[in-house]
C-alpha beads as a LAMMPS data file, in Angstrom:
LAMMPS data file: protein, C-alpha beads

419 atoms
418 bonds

1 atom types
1 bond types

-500.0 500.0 xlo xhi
-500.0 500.0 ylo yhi
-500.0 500.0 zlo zhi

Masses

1 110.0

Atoms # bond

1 1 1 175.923 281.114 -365.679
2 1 1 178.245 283.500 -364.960
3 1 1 182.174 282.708 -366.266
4 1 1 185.095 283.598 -363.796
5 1 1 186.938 286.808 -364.529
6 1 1 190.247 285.329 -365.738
7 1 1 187.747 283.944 -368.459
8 1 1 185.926 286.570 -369.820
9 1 1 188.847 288.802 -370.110
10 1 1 190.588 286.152 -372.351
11 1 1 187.824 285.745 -374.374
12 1 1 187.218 289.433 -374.801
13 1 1 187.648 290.738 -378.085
14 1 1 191.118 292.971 -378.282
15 1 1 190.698 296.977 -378.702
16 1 1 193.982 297.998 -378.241
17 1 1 194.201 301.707 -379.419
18 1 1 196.319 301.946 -382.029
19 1 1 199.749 303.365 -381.567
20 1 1 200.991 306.745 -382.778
21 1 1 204.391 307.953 -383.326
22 1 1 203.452 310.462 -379.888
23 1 1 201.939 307.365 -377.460
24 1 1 204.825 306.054 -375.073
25 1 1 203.935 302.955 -373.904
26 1 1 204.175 301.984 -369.920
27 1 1 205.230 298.757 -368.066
28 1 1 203.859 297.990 -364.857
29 1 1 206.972 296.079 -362.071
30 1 1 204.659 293.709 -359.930
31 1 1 207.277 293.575 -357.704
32 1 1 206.667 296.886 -356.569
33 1 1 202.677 296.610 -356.221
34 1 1 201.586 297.646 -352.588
35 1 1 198.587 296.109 -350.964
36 1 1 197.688 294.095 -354.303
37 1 1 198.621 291.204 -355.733
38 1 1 199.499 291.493 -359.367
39 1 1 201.063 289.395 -362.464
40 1 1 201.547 290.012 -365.650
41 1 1 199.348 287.437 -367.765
42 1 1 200.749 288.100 -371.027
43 1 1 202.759 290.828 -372.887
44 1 1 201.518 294.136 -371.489
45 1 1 197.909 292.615 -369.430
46 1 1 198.299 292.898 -366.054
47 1 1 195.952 291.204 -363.629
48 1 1 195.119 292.821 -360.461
49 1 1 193.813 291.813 -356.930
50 1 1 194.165 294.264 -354.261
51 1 1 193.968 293.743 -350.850
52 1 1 194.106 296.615 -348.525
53 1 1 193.052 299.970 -348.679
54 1 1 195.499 301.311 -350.724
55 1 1 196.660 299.369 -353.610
56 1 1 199.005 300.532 -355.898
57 1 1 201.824 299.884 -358.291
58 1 1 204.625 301.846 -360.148
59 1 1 205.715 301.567 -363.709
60 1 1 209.282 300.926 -365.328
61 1 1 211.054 303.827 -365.113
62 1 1 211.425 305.826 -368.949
63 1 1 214.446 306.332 -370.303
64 1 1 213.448 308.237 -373.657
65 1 1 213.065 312.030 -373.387
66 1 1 209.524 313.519 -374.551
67 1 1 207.550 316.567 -375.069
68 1 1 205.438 316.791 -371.635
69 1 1 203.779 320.029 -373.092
70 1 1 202.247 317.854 -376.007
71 1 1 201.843 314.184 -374.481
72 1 1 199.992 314.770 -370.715
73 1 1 197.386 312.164 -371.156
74 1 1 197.575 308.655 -369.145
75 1 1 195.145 306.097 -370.803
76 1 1 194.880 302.341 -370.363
77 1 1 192.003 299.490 -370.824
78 1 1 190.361 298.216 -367.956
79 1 1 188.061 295.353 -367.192
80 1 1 186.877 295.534 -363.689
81 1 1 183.303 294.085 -363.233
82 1 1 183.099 295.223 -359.961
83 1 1 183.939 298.918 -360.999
84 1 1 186.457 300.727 -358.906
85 1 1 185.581 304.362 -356.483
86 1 1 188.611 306.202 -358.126
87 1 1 191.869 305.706 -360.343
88 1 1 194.863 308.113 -359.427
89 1 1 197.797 308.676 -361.104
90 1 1 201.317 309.707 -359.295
91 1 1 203.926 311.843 -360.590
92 1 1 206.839 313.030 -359.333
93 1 1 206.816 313.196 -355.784
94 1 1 203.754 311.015 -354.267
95 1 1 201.501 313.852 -353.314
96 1 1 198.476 315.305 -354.079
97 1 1 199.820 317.994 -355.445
98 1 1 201.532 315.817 -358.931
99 1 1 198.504 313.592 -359.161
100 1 1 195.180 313.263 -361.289
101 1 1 192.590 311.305 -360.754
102 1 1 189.198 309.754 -362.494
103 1 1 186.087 309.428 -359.808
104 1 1 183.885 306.333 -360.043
105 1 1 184.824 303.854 -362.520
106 1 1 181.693 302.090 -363.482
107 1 1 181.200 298.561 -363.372
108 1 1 182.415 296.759 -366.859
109 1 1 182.628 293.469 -367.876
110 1 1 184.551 294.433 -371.108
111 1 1 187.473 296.590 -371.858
112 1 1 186.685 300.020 -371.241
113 1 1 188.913 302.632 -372.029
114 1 1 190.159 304.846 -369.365
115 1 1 191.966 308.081 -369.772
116 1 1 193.783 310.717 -367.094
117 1 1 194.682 314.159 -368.340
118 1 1 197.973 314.953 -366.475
119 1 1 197.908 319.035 -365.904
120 1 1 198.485 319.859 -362.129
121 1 1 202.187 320.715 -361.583
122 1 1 203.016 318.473 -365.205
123 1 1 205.929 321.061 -365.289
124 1 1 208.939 318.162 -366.944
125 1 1 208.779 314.950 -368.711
126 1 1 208.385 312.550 -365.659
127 1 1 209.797 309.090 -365.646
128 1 1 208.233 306.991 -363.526
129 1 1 204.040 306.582 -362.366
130 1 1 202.193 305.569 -359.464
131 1 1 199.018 304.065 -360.414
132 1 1 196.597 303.342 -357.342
133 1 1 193.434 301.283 -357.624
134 1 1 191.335 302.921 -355.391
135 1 1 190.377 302.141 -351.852
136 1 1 189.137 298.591 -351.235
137 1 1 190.463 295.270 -350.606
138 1 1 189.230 292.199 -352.620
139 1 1 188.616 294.203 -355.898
140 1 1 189.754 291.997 -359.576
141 1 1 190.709 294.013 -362.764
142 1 1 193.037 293.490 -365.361
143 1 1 194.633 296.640 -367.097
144 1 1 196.225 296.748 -370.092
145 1 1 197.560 299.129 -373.339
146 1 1 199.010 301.575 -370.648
147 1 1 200.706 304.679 -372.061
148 1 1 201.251 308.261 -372.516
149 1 1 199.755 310.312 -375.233
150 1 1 198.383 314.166 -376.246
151 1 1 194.747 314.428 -374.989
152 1 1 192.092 314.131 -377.542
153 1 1 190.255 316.874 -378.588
154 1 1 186.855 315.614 -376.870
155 1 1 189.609 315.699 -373.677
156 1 1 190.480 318.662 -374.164
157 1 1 187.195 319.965 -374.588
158 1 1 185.887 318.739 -371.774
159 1 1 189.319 319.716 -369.598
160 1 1 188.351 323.106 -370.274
161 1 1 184.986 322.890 -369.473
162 1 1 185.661 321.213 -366.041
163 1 1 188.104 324.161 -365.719
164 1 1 185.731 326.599 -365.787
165 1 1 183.007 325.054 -364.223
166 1 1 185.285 324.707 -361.206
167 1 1 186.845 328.126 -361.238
168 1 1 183.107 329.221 -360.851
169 1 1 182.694 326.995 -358.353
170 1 1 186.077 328.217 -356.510
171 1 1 184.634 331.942 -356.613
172 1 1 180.804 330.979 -355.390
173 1 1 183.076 329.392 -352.835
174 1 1 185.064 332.543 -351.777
175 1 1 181.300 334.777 -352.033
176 1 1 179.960 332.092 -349.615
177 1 1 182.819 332.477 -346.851
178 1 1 182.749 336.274 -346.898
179 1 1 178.967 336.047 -346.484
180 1 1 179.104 333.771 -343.381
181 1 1 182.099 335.542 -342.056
182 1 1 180.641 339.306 -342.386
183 1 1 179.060 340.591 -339.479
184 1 1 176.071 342.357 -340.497
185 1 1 174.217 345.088 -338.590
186 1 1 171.012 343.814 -339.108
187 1 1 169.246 340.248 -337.595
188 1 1 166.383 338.490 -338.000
189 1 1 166.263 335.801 -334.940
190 1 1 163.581 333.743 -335.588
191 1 1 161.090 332.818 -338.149
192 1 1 158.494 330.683 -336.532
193 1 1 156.173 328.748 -339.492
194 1 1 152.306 327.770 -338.235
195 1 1 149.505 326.673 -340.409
196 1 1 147.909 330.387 -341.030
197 1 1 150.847 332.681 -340.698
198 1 1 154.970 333.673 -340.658
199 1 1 155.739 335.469 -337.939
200 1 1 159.408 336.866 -338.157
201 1 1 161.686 338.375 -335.237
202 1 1 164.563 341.118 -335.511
203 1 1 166.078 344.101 -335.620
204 1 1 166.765 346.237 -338.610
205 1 1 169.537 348.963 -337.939
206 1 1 168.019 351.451 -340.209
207 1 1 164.973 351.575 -342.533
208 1 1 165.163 348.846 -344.574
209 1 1 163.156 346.348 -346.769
210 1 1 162.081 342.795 -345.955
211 1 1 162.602 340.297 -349.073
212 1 1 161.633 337.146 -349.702
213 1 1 164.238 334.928 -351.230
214 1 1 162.639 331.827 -353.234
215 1 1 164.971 328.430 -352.490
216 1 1 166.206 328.369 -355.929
217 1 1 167.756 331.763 -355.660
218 1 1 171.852 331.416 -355.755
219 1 1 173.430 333.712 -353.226
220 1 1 174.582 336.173 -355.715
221 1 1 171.019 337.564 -356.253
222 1 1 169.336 337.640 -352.635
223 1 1 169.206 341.200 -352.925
224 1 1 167.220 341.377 -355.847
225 1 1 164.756 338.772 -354.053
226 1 1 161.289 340.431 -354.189
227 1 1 160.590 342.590 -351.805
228 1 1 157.730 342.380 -349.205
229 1 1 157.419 345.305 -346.859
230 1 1 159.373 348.150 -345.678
231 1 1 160.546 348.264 -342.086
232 1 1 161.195 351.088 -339.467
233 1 1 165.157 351.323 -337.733
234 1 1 164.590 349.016 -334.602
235 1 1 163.635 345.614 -333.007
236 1 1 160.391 344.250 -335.466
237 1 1 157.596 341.503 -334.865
238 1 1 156.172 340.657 -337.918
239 1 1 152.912 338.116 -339.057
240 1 1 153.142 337.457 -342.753
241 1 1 149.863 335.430 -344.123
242 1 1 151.718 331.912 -345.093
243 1 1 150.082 331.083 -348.275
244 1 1 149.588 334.453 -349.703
245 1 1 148.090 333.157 -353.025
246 1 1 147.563 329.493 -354.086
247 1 1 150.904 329.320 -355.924
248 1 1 153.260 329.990 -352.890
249 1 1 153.886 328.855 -350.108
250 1 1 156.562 330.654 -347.504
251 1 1 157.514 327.734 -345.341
252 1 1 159.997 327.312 -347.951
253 1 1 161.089 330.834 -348.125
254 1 1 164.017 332.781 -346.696
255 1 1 164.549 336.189 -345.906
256 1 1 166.526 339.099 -345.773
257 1 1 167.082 342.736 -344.427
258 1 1 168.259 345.302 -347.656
259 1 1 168.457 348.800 -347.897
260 1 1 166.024 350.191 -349.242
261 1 1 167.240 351.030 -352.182
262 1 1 169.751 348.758 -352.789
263 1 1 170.408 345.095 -352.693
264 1 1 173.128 345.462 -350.492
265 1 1 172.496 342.818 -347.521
266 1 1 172.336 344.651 -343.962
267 1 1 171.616 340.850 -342.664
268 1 1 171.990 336.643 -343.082
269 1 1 169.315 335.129 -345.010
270 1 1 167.192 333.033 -342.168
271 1 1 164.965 330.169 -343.313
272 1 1 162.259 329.056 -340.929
273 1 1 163.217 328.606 -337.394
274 1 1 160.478 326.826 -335.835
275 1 1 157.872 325.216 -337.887
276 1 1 156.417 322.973 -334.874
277 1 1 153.418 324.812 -336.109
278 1 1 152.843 323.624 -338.691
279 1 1 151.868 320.044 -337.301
280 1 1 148.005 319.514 -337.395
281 1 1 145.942 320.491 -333.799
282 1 1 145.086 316.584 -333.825
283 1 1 148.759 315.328 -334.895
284 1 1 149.880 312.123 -332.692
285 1 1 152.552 312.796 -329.908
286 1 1 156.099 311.601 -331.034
287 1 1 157.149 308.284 -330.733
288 1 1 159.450 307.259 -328.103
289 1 1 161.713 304.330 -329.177
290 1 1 161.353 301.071 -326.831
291 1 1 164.853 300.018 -327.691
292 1 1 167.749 300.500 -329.750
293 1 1 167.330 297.981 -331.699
294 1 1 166.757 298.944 -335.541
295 1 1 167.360 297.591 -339.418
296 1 1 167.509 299.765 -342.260
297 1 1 166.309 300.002 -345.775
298 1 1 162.655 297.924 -344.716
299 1 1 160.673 297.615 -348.005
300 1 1 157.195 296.055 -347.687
301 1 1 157.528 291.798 -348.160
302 1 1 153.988 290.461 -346.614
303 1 1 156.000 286.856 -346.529
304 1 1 158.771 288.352 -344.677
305 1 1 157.055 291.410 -342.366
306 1 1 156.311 289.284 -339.291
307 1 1 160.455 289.135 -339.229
308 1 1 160.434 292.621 -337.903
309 1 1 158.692 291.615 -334.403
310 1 1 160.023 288.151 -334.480
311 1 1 163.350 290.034 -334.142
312 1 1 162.481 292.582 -331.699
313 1 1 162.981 295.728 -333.830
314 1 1 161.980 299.032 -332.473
315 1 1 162.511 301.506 -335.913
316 1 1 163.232 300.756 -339.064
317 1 1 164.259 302.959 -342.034
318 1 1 162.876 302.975 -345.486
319 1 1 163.854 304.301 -348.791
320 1 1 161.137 306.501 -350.490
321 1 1 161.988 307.354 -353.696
322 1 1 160.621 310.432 -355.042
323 1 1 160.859 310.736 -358.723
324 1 1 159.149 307.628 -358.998
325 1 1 156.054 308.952 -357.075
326 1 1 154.949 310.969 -360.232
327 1 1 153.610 309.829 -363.686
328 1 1 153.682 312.942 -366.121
329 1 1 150.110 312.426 -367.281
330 1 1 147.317 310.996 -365.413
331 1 1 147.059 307.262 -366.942
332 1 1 145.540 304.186 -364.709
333 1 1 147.105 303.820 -361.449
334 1 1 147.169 307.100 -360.711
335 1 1 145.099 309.878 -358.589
336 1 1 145.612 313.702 -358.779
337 1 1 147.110 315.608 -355.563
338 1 1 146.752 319.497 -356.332
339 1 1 149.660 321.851 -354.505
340 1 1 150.359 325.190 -355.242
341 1 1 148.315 325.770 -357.979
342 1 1 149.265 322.417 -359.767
343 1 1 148.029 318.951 -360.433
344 1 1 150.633 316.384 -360.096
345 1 1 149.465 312.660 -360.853
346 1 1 150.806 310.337 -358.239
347 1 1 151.067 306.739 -358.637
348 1 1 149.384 304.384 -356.106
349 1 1 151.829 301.839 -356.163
350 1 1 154.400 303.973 -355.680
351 1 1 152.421 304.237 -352.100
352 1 1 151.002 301.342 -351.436
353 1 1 153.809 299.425 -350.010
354 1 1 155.118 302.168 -348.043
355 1 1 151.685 302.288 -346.201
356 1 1 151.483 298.973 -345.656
357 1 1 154.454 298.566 -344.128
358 1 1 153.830 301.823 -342.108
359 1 1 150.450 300.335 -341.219
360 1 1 152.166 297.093 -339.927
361 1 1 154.830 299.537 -337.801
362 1 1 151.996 301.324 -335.924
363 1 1 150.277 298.359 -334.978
364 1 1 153.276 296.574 -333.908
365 1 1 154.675 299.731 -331.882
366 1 1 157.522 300.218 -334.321
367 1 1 159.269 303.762 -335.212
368 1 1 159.127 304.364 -338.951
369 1 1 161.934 306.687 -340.534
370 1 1 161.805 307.533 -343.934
371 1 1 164.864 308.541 -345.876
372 1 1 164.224 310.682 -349.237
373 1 1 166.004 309.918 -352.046
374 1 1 166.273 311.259 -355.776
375 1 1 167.192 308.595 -358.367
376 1 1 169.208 308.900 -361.418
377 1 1 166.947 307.140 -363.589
378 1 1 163.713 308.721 -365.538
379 1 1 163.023 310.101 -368.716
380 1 1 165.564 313.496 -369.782
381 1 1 162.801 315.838 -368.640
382 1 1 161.790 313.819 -365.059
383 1 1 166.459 313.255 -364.755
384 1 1 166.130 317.888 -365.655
385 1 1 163.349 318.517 -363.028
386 1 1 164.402 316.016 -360.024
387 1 1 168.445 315.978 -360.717
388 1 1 170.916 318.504 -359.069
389 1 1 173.255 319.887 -362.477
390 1 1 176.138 318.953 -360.858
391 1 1 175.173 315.156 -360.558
392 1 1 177.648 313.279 -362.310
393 1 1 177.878 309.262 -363.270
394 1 1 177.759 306.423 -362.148
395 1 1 175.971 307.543 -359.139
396 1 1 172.246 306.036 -357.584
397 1 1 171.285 308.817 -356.506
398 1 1 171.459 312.842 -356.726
399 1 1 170.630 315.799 -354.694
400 1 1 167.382 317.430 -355.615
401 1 1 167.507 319.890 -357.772
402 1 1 166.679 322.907 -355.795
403 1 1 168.630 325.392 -358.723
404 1 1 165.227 325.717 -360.404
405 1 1 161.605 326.574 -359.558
406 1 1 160.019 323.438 -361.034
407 1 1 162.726 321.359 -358.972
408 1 1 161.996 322.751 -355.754
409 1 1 158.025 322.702 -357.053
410 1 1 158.361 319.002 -357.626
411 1 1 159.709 318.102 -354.433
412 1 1 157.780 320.515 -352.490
413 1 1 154.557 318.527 -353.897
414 1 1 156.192 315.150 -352.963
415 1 1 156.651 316.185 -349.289
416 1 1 153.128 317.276 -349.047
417 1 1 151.655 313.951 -350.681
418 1 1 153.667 312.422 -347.749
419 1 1 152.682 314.540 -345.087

Bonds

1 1 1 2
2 1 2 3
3 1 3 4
4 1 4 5
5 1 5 6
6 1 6 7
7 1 7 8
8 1 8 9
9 1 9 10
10 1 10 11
11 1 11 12
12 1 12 13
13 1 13 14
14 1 14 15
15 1 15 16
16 1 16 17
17 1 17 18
18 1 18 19
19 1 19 20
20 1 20 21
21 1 21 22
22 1 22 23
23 1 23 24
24 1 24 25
25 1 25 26
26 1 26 27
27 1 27 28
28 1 28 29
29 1 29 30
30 1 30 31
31 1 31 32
32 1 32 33
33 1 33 34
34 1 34 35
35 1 35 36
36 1 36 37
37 1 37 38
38 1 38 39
39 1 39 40
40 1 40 41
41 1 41 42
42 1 42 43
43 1 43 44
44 1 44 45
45 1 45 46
46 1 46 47
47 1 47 48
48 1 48 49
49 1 49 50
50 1 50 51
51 1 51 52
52 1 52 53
53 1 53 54
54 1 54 55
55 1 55 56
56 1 56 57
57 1 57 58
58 1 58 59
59 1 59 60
60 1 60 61
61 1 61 62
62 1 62 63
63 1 63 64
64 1 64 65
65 1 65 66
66 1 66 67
67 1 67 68
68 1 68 69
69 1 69 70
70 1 70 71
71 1 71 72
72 1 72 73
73 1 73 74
74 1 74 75
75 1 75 76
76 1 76 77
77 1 77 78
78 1 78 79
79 1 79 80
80 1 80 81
81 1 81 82
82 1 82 83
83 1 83 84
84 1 84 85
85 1 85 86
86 1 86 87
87 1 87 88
88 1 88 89
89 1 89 90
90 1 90 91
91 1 91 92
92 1 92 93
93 1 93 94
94 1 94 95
95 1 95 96
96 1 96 97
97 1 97 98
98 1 98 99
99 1 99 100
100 1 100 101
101 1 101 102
102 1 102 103
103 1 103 104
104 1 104 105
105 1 105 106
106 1 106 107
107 1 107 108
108 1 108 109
109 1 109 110
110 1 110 111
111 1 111 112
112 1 112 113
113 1 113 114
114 1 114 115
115 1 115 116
116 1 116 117
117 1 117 118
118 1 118 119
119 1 119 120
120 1 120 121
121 1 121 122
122 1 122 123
123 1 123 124
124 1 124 125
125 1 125 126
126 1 126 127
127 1 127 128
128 1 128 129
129 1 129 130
130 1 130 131
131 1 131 132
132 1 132 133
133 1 133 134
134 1 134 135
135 1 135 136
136 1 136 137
137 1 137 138
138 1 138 139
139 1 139 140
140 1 140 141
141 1 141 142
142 1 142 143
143 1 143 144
144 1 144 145
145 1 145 146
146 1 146 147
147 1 147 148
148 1 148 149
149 1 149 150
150 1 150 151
151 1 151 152
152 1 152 153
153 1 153 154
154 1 154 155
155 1 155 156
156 1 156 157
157 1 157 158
158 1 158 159
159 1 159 160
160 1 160 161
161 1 161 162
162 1 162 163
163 1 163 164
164 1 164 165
165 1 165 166
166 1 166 167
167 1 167 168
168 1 168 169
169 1 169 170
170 1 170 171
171 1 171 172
172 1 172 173
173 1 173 174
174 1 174 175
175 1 175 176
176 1 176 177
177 1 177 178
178 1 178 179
179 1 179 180
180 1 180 181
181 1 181 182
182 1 182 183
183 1 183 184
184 1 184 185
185 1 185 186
186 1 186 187
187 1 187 188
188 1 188 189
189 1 189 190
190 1 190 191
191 1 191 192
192 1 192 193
193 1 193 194
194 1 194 195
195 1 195 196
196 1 196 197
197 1 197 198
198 1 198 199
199 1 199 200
200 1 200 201
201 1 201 202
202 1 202 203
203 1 203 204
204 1 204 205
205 1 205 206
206 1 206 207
207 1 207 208
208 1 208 209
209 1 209 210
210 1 210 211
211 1 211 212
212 1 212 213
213 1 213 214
214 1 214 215
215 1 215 216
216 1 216 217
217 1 217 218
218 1 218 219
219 1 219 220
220 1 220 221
221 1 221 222
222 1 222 223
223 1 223 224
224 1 224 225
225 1 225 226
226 1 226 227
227 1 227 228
228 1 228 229
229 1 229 230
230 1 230 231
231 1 231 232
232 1 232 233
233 1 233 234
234 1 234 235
235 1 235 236
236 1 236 237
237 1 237 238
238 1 238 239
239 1 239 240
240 1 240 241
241 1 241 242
242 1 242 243
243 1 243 244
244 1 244 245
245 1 245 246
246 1 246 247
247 1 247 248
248 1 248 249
249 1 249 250
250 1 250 251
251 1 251 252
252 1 252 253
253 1 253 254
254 1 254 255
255 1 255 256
256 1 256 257
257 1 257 258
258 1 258 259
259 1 259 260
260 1 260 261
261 1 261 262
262 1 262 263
263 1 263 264
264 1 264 265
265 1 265 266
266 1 266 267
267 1 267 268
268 1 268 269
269 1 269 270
270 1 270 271
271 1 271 272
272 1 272 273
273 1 273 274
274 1 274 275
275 1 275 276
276 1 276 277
277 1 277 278
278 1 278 279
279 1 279 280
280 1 280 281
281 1 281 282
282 1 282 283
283 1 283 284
284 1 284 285
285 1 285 286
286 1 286 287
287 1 287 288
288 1 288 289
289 1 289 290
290 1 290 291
291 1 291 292
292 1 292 293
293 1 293 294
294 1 294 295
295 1 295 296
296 1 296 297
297 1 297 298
298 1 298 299
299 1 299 300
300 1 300 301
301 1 301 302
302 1 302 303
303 1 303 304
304 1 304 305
305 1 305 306
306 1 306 307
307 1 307 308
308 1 308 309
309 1 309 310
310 1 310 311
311 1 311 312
312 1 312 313
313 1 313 314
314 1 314 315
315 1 315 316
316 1 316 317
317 1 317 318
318 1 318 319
319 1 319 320
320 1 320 321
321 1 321 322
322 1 322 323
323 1 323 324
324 1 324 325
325 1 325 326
326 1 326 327
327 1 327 328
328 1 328 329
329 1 329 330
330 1 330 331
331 1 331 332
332 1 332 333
333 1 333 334
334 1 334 335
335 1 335 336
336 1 336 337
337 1 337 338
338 1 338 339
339 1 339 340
340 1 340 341
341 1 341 342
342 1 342 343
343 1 343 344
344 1 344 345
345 1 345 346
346 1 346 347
347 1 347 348
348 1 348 349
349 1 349 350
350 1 350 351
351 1 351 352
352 1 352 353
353 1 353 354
354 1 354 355
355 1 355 356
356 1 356 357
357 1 357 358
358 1 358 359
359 1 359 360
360 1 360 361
361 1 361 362
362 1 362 363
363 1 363 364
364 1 364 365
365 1 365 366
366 1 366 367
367 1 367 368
368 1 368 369
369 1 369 370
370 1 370 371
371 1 371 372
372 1 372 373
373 1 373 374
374 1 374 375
375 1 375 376
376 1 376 377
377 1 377 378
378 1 378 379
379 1 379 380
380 1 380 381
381 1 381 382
382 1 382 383
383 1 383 384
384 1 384 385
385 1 385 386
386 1 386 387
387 1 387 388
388 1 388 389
389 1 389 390
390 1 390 391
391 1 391 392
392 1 392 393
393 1 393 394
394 1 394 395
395 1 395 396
396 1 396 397
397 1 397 398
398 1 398 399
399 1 399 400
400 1 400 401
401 1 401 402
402 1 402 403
403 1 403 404
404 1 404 405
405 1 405 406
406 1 406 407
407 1 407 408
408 1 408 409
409 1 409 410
410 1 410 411
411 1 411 412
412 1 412 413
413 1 413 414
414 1 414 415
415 1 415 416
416 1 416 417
417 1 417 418
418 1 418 419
């Protein structure tokens, strides 16, 4: 049974942080609350219900003076079962530009503690607050315990380590627009991808070398990508053998025109350009959709699959999750698939819906699409091979990781076991 909000938050054991002679406690005015409904239940618990698309609500105005160099922290409880996309905190004038703002709040059906570090433009001891409860309508939280204090030293911590992760960010940014906005001398056109063979088109303005850059190579070190043949000045035609040993395979590759010797780039970085190729002699003809009429996210339900014809659906989209495809040892349940060198174990019923319901599609002239997805969950080495590092919580799903050899390995392998 589950107990209404109003409830569970009164029956919720208090965890008020305990004061300090530096904390500055805030007051929420209702009265001012914009696209939310909100009350004060009792001394200092607020209880929200928003409904628009931007709710928010300012505090009481401060009349005591205080040292904003020391105290630029805004923390509060929450208890929002529902979780909210983002809490942001105004200051000063209502822009971006005086605001902070925590990402994601995940779903809690206690108090959880939430906590703002104040640092862009905090410049003077501001008065009054605009706190907005992210984007949606119909959301129900309570907040109380909101007030000013220094930042912890875990805050801190990680303050500074957000700092710099982003100021490296910021500069891989900068390296990334002068790349795409230099034009080099050098091109290479096309790089068409068959079964036996890359064949790559171009011209090189001067002797140069061909590299190969693997997909887990940042931009900062394509020209120290291995190299793979020199090349006269002019327009080139070029058949590379595809799988040059059992461990590679360069339909995943890019490449790149250097001077000799240097790793200064004289072109872009091209991945494959056609790879219609690639497609078996004997592969069926593409669909053609015989209407518009689709549903998404189809998993296999043999009580419910006769729905998809009974409504007239003509594709259908399903999830495949990828991570979950592989056990890391063979155990029952599984059979080994062998790519690049490597035995992966892949579990059958991690399959065996997917080709039923497949199965059911091409009999019942129905366009399959399958969406790839990543998912958070797994054991710390599966989350450090299939996880993109800059993942963060409380998110379903990540980006592959494609930062590391294994990680584009891993999902390399998965492709082919679908293919």
């Amino acid at each position: 049974m589950k107990l209404p909000l109003a409830m569970l938050a009164l029956a919720a054991v208090p965890l008020f942080a305990q004061e300090t002679a530096m904390s500055i406690p805030l007051r929420l005015v209702p009265a001012s609350a914009h696209e939310a409904d909100i009350r004060e239940v009792e001394p200092g618990v607020y209880e929200v219900h928003t409904t628009g698309g931007d709710p928010y609500v300012f505090t009481e105005p401060l009349t005591a003076d205080y040292d904003h160099r020391q105290i630029h922290a805004l923390a509060c409880e929450m208890f929002c079962p529902a979780g909210i996309d983002a809490f942001q905190v105004f200051y000063g004038p209502p822009k971006e530009s005086h605001s902070a703002t925590v990402q994601n709040l995940a779903k809690s059906e206690t108090w959880a503690t939430v906590s703002v570090l104040l640092e862009h433009n905090w410049d003077q001891p501001y008065r009054t607050f605009r706190l907005d409860f992210g984007h949606h309508a119909n959301v129900d939280l309570r907040i109380r315990n909101i007030h000013l204090r220094p930042p912890t030293a875990e805050e801190r911590r990680i303050a500074a380590e957000r700092a710099a992760k982003q100021q490296v960010d910021r500069e891989l940014a900068a390296r990334w627009r002068d790349y795409l906005a230099t034009d080099y001398p050098g091109t290479i056109d096309t790089v068409a991808v068959d079964r036996e063979q890359v064949r790559l088109h171009g011209n090189a303005p001067e002797p140069v070398v061909l590299r190969e850059i693997p997909m887990y190579f940042s931009l900062d070190h394509y020209g120290e990508a291995p190299v793979v043949q020199a090349l006269p000045a002019g327009p080139f035609d070029l058949a590379l053998p595809r799988l040059p040993t059992a461990e590679t395979d360069r339909a995943y590759s890019r490449w790149v025109l250097t001077k000799p010797d240097s790793p200064a780039l004289l072109s872009h970085a091209c991945y494959a350009t056609d790879t219609s190729g690639m497609a078996p002699a004997d592969a069926p003809a593409a669909p053609v959709l015989r209407t518009i009429k689709g549903l998404g996210g189809v998993g296999y339900v043999p009580s419910a699959i006769q729905d998809l014809s009974d409504l007239g659906v003509g594709s259908i989209t399903a999830n495949i999750i990828l991570n979950g495809m592989f056990a890391p040892t063979a155990e029952p349940g599984t059979f080994e698939h062998t790519f690049q060198g490597r035995t992966f174990h892949v579990r059958e019923g991690a399959l065996a819906g997917h080709d039923k319901l497949f199965q059911y599609c091409a009999e019942h002239d129905i366009v399959p699409y399958a969406i790839l997805l990543v998912g958070r969950g797994g054991s710390p080495k599966s989350r450090r091979i299939w996880q993109h590092p800059d993942c963060c919580d409380p998110g379903i799903y990540t980006m592959a990781n494609v930062t590391s050899a294994e990680g584009v390995l891993y999902y390399a392998a998965a492709v082919d076991v679908l293919s």
